[in-house]
C-alpha positions in Angstrom: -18.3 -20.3 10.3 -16.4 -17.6 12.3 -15.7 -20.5 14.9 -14.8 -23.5 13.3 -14.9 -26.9 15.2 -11.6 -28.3 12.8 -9.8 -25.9 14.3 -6.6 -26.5 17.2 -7.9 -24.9 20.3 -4.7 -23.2 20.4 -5.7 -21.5 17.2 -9.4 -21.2 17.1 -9.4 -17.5 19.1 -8.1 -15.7 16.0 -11.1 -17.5 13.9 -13.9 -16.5 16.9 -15.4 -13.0 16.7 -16.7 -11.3 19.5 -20.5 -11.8 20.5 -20.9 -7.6 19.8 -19.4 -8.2 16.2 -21.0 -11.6 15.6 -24.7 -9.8 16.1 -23.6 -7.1 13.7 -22.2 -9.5 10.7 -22.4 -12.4 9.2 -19.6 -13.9 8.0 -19.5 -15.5 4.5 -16.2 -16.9 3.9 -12.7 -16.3 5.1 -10.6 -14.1 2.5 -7.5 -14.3 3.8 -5.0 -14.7 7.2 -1.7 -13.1 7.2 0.6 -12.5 9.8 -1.2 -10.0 11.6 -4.8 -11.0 11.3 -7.9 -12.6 9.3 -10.2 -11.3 6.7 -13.8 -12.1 5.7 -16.1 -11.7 3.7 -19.2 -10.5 5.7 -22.9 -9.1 5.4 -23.6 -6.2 7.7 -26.9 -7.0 9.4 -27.7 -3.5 9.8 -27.0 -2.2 6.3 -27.4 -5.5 4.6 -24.2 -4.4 2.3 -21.3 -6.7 1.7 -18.2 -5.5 3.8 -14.4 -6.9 4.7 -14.1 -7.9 8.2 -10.6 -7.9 9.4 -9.6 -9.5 12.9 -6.0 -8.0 13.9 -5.0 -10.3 16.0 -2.9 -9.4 18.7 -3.4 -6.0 17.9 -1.6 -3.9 20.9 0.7 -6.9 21.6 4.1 -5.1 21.9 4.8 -1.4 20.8 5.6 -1.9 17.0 2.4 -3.6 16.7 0.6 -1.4 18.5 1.8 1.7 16.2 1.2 -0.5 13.1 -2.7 -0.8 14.3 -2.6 3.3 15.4 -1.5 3.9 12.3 -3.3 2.0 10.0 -6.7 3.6 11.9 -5.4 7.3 11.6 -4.1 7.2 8.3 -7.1 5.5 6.6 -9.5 8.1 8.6 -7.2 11.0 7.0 -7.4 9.9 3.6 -11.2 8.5 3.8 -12.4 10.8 0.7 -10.0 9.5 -1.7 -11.9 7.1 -4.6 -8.7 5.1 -4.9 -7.8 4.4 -1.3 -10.0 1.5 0.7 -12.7 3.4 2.7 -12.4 2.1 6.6 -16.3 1.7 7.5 -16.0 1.2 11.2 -13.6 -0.3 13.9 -14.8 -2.5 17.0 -12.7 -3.4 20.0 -12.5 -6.8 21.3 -13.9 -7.7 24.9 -10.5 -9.0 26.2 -8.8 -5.6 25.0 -6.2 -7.1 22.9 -7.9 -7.8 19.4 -9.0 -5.2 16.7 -11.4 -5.1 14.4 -11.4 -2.9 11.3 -14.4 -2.8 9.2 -13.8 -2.4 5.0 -15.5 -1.9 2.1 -15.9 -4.8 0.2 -13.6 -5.2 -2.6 -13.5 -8.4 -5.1 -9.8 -9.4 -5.8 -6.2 -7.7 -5.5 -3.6 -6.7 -8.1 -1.7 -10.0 -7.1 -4.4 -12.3 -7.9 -5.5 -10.8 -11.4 -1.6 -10.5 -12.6 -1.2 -14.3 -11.5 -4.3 -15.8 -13.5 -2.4 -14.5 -16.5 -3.3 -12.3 -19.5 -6.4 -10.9 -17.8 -5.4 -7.4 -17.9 -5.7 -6.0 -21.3 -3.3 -2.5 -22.0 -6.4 -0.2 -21.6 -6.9 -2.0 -18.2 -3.0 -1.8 -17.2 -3.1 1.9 -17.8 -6.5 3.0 -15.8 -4.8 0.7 -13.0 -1.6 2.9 -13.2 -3.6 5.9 -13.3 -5.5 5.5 -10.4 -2.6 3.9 -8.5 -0.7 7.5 -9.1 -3.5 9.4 -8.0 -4.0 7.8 -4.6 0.0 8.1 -4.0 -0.5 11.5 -5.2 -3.1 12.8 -2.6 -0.9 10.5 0.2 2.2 12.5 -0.6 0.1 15.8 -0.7 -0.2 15.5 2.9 3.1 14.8 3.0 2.4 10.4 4.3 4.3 7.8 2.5 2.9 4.1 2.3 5.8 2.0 2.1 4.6 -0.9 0.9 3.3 -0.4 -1.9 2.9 -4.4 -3.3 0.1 -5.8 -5.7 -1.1 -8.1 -2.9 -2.2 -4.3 -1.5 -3.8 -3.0 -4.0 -7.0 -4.2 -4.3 -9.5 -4.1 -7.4 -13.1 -4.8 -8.7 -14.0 -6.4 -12.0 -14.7 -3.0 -13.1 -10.9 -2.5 -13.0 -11.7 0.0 -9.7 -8.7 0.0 -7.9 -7.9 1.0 -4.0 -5.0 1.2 -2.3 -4.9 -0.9 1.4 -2.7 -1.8 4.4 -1.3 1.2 5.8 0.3 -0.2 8.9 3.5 1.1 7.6 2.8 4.2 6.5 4.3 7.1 8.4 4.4 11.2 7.9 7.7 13.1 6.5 6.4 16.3 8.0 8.2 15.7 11.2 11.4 17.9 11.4 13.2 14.8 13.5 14.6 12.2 11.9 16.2 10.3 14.5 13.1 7.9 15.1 14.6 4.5 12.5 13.0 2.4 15.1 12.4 -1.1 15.7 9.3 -1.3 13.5 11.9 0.1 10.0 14.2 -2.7 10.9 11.4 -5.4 11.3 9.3 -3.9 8.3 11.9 -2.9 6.0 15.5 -4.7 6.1 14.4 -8.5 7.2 14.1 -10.7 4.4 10.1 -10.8 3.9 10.2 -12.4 0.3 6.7 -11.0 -1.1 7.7 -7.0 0.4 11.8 -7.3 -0.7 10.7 -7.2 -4.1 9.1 -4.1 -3.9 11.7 -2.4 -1.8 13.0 1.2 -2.6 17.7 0.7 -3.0 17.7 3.1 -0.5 15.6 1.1 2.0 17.1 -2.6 1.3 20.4 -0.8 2.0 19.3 0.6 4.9 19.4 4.5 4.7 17.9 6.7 6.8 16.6 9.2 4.1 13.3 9.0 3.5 11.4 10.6 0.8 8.3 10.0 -1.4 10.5 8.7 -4.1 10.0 5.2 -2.0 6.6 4.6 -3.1 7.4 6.1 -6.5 9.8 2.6 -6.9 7.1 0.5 -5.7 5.0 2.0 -8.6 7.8 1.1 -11.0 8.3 -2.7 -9.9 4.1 -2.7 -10.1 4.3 -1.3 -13.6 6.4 -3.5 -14.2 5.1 -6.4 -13.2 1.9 -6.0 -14.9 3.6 -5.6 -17.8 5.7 -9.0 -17.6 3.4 -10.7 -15.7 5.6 -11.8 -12.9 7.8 -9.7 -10.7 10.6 -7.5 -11.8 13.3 -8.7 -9.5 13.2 -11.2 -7.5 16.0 -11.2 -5.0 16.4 -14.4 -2.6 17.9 -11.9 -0.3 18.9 -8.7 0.2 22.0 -8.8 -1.5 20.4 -10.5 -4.4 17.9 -8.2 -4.8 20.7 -5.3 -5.1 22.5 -7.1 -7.3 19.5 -7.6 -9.8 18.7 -4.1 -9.5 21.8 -2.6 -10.3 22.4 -4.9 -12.9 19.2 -3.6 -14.5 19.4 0.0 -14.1 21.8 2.3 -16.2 25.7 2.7 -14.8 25.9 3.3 -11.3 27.4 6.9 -10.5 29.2 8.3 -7.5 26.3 10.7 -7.0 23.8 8.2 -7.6 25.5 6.1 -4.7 26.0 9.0 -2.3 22.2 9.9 -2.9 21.1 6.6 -1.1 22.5 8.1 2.2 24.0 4.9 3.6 27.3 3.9 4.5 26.4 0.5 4.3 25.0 0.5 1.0 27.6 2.6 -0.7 29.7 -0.4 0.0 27.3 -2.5 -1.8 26.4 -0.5 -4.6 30.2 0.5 -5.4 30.9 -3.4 -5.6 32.1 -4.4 -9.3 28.8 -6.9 -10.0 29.0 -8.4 -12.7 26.2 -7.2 -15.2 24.6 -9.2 -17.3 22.9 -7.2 -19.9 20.3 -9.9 -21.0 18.7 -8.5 -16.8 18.7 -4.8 -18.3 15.1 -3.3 -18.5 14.8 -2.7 -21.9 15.7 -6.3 -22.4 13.0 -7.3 -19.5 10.6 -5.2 -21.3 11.7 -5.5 -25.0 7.7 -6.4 -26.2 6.6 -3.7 -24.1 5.1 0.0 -25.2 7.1 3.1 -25.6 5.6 5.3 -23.4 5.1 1.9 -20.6 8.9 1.8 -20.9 9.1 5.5 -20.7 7.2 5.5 -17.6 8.9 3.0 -15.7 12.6 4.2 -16.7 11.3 7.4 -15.4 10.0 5.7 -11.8 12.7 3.1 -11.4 16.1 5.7 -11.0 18.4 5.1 -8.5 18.5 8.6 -7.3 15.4 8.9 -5.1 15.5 12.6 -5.9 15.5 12.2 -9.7 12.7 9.8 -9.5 9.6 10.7 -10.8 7.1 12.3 -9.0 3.3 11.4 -8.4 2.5 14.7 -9.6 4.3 14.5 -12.6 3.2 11.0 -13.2 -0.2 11.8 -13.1 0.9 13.2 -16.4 2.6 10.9 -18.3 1.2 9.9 -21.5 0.8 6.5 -20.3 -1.7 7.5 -18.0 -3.1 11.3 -19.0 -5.8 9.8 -20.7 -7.6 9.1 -18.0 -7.5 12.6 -15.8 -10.2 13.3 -14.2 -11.2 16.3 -11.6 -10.1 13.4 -9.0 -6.6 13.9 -10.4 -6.7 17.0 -8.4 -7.5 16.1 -5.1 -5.0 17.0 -3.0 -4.8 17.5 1.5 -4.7 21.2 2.3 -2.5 20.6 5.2 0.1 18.0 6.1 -1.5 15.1 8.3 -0.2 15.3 12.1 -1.5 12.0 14.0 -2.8 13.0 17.7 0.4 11.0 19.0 3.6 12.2 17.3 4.6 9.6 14.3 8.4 10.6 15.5 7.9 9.2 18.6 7.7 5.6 19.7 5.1 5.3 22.5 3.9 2.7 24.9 1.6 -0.2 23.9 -0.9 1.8 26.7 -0.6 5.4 24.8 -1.3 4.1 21.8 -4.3 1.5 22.4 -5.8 4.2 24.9 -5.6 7.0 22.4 -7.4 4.9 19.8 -9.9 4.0 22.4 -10.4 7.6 23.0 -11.0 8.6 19.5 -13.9 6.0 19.0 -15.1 7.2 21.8 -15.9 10.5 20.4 -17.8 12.3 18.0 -16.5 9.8 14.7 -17.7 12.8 12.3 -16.0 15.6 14.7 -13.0 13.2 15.0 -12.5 12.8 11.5 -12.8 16.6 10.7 -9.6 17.0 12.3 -7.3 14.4 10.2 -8.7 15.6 6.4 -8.6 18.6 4.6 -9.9 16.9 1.1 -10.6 19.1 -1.4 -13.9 17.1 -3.1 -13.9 16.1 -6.5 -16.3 16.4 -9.2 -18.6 13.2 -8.8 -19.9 13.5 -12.6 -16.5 13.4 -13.3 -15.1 10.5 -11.3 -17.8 8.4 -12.8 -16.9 9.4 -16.3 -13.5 7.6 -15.2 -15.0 4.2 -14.8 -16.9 4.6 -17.4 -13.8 4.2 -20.2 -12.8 1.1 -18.6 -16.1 -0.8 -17.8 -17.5 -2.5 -20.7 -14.1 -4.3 -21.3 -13.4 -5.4 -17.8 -16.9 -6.3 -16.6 -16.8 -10.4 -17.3 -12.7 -10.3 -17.3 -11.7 -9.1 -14.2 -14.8 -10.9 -12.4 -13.6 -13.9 -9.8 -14.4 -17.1 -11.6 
């Protein structure tokens, strides 16, 4: 299974697993294959529990891929107590020093999948989703780490509508006092036209600005909202023009301020373009069938302005999702997260693959001690959270 015979020879080293990994797990079934790797679905041999084995292929190949694996690793390790962020079980390095292997909890089915097999997600369902979306962003941004791509393909979910947000390879910290680090890996990740990311984009990132804030994942929350609600994406650029142009022509009247917000010279010459606006694209009109306080929710996330967005920790308390607030709700990182190599700073393919190395080689409890302050959470309480959701979503949100 892991080393099928159909496959070119040029290809079939992404689909073999190293003998040390292939004695620990069996795999099932492949999940998926993306650019950067392979996941299956596997059986741990020595837990016997059902896990996500993911292959990065490649994974020190060049420096931007090398950070994206460093920080994928770091991050997940500092935000490992969260009940909405994918738990990272175990890494393994390959025998010829360039693969990766990252070891998941298993989850059943992503955001993505459940919005495209239609009306599977009932109101109730597309609230508890939002809620526990907000409240992983929320602890990120307490420790002061954006994701940046924030997509439903990442979020992943159980048919008991549990929900955890995945792939941080482009996550990065905001604690750093330099800003002068918009490197290769921002260009590559953020301003080439990736269809299934652009979508998701923050203005202030398709237009290339070098201010970052939280208020980036805030819009990706927005466009997810959204989407669930129409059940298909809320703009849907064919390039990066496009997608301005469909966003401004659905947000309110673009201001001066609003423009000089962004922080780009570049885009301030896009967005102060006369488009034509074609009210039939507004939001209300997108989501005319749609719930007040839905529509009052995503208004409130999807603002030009990146500092007038809405925050995480004031939309834990929206009345679309307050509901649902649990002691989890208040989770937050004591301190900011600071990765052992500065996340400022690009480093050499060596530096970053040997530092890695070096933290499996210690102490993994000791290790991760040092990435996560988590304040704990009440697990009666957490449970009681589930508990509103699961009787309706047990058969509906189940893989057919």
């Amino acid at each position: 299974m892991a080393n099928p015979t159909n496959i070119p020879a040029h290809e079939r080293r992404i689909h073999e697993l190293d003998q040390t990994v292939e004695r620990i797990f069996d795999v099932r079934k492949r999940l998926g294959k993306g650019a950067y790797g392979i996941v299956w679905k596997a059986t741990d041999r020595r837990q016997k529990n059902t896990v996500a084995l993911k292959k990065i292929f490649d994974a020190f190949r060049d420096e931007t891929d090398a950070q994206r694996t460093y920080r994928e690793v770091i991050f997940l390790r500092a935000f490992r107590h969260h009940p909405n962020i994918i738990r990272l079980v175990d890494v393994f390095k390959a025998a010829n020093n360039l693969d990766f292997y990252l070891v998941f909890e298993f989850m059943e089915s992503d955001l993505h999948n459940v919005i495209k097999k239609g009306d599977v997600l009932k109101d109730i369902h597309k609230r508890f989703v939002m809620y526990q979306l907000i409240n992983a962003i929320k602890y990120m941004h307490s420790g002061n780490v954006i994701h940046r791509d924030l997509k439903p393909s990442n979020i992943l979910i159980d048919s008991k509508c549990r929900l955890k947000v995945a792939d941080f390879g482009l996550a990065r910290t905001l604690s750093s006092k330099r800003k002068a680090d918009y490197d290769a890996l921002d260009q590559e990740g953020m301003l080439t036209d990736y269809v299934a990311t652009r979508w998701y984009r923050a203005p202030e990132i398709l237009v290339a600005s070098r201010s970052y804030t939280k208020g980036i994942d805030m819009w990706g929350l927005g466009c997810i909202l959204g989407e669930m609600i129409r059940q298909k994406p809320l703009f849907q650029g064919t390039s990066t023009v496009n997608q301005i142009e469909k966003i401004v022509t659905a947000l309110p009247d673009v201001t001066q301020r609003d423009i000089d917000s962004i922080g780009a010279s570049f885009g301030s010459v896009l967005l102060s373009k006369k488009i034509h606006r074609d009210r039939r694209h507004s939001l209300d009109e997108m989501l005319r069938n749609c719930c007040d306080d839905a529509i009052s929710l995503v208004k409130s996330l999807l603002v030009l302005n990146p500092h007038l967005r809405l925050t995480a920790k004031a939309a834990i308390q929206h009345p679309y999702v307050s509901r649902f607030r649990t002691a989890s709700a208040d989770m937050e990182l004591r301190v900011d997260i600071q990765p052992p190599l500065r996340d400022d700073v690009r480093y050499g393919v060596d530096q970053y693959r040997n530092n890695l190395y070096d933290m499996m080689g210690r102490e993994s409890s000791s290790s991760a001690r040092t990435l996560s302050n988590a304040t704990p959470s009440t697990p009666s309480n957490r449970d009681d959270s589930v508990k509103t959701v699961r009787v309706t979503t047990r058969t509906r949100l189940r893989r057919p």
